[in-house]
Structure formats: structure tokens, C-alpha cells
C-alpha positions, 0 to 999 in steps of 0.5 A: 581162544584163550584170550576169549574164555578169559574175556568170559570169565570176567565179564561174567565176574563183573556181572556176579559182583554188579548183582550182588552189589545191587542186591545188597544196596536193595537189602540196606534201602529196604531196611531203612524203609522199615525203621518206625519212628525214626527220631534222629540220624546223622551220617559218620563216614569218614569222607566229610560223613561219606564212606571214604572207599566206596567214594574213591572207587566212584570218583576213579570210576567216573574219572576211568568212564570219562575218558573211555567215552572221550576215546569211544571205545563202546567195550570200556565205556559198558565196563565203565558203565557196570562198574559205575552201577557196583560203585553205587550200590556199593556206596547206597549200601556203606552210606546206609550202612554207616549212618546212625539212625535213633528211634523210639525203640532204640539205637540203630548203629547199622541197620544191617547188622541186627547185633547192632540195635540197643532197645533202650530198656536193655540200656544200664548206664552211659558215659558221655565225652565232649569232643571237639566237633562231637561228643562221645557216648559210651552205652553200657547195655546186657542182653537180658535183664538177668544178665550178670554184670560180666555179660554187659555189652558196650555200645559206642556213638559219636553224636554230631554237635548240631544233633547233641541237645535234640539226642540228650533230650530223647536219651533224658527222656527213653532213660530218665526213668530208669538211669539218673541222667542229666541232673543238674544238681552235684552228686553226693558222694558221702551217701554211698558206702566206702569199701 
């Protein structure tokens, strides 16, 4: 009896995690669906550019399914089977999630977290890093336009070489106006004031 009422129990938590998986990684597609005049995404996992749990945990449920479909066991192979769904919308949802998406309205560091998005007129200043196999950018952004300097936001992305001369462009291009950037003439440092 008892072993039955736990049985329940945890085919019905499986079931509850596999929809909540599932609506989560519809909530992530839909949201990519509506970005407008996306100009420039890479992926960033940590996994070769994909996200490392959420690829371990299909890999091991894909290792664990084999070998119940090798045994025939019916039950495990549907656990294995609902498990598998949940790895995948968990993994549709963290690659999204993770992938950096660059638009004419700004830049989208995930696309399920609205705090996440820069509008480029809320941009003030950026500082750039070369790296290896990147380069490092620092974005320094405010809320609103009458906000203090104290209530400034930073913003950092790691922008792919193979993405870097296409993302300084559409950057020269979104902030060229308003932030002096990528000029190649030195600054003159005696124009400003020594305090």
C-alpha cells in the first residue's frame, strides 16, 4: 500500500516537472519568435556554446533510457521517456536562455528576463577587452535619461570573435552618434581639464 501511494506520488511529480519543463521552454521559443530585426546572436553556454547542466542531464538520460530499452523494462523505458521530454525542454529553455540576441532596439542578454534588455538610447558609455577567443564589453547604461550617475547599470557581454567586426559596426553605427567610438585618431588628453 505504501509503496503504491509513493509510486503516485512520483509519477505525479514527474509529471508536474515535465509540464512545467515544457511550458517553460514554449514561454523561451515564443519569446525568440517575437524579437524584431534580430541583427546578430551567438550562443555562450559553457559546453562548447551549449548549456553544460542541462546537456549532462540528457546525455545521462539518454545513457539511462538506452539501457532500459536494452532490459525491456516497459516502466523505465516511459520514465525514461518523460525524463527525456523534461531534458529537452529543459535544454530548448537554457540554450535560449543563453543565447545572446543583438537587435536594432538593443541588446537582449536573455530573452526571459526583460531586466536583461539595453535599449541602445539608454547606453552612456562602453569599454571593450580583447580576449583570446573574445572580446569583452562593458556597457554602462541608466534607466532614464535624468538619472544620476550613481544610478547607472552595467551590462557585460563576451562577443565571439567571428561576431566581432559585424557587432563593432552595428555598435558604431546605434551609438556612433551620441558616444565617440571607434575613432581612429588619438585622444588628446590636454583638451581636458586637470582637477
Amino acid at each position: 500500500m505504501i509503496s503504491a501511494n509513493a509510486d503516485i506520488i512520483l509519477w505525479f511529480v514527474l509529471g508536474v516537472f515535465t509540464l512545467g519543463a515544457a511550458v517553460l521552454a514554449t514561454i523561451s521559443v515564443v519569446n525568440v519568435i517575437r524579437l524584431r530585426n534580430v541583427r546578430l546572436s551567438w550562443k555562450t553556454g559553457k559546453l562548447g556554446g551549449y548549456p553544460l547542466f542541462s546537456t549532462l542531464f540528457m546525455i545521462t538520460v539518454f545513457i539511462a533510457g538506452g539501457i532500459a530499452i536494452y532490459q525491456g523494462a516497459t516502466s523505465e523505458i516511459v520514465i525514461a521517456g518523460l525524463y527525456s521530454w523534461l531534458g529537452f525542454c529543459w535544454f530548448t529553455a537554457s540554450y535560449l536562455a543563453t543565447k545572446r540576441f543583438i537587435t536594432d532596439h538593443g541588446i537582449v542578454k536573455n530573452v526571459n528576463e526583460p531586466s536583461q534588455t539595453v535599449a541602445w538610447h539608454q547606453i552612456r558609455d562602453f569599454v571593450e577587452t580583447e580576449h583570446e577567443t573574445y572580446t569583452h564589453y562593458i556597457f554602462i547604461y541608466s534607466v532614464d535619461k535624468s538619472d544620476s550617475t550613481d544610478k547607472f547599470i552595467r551590462l557585460e557581454l563576451d562577443v565571439p570573435h567571428y561576431r566581432k567586426e559585424s557587432f563593432k559596426k552595428l555598435i558604431s553605427h546605434k551609438l556612433g552618434r551620441r558616444i565617440r567610438c571607434y575613432v581612429k585618431d588619438d585622444i588628446n588628453i590636454q583638451q581636458f581639464k586637470q582637477l
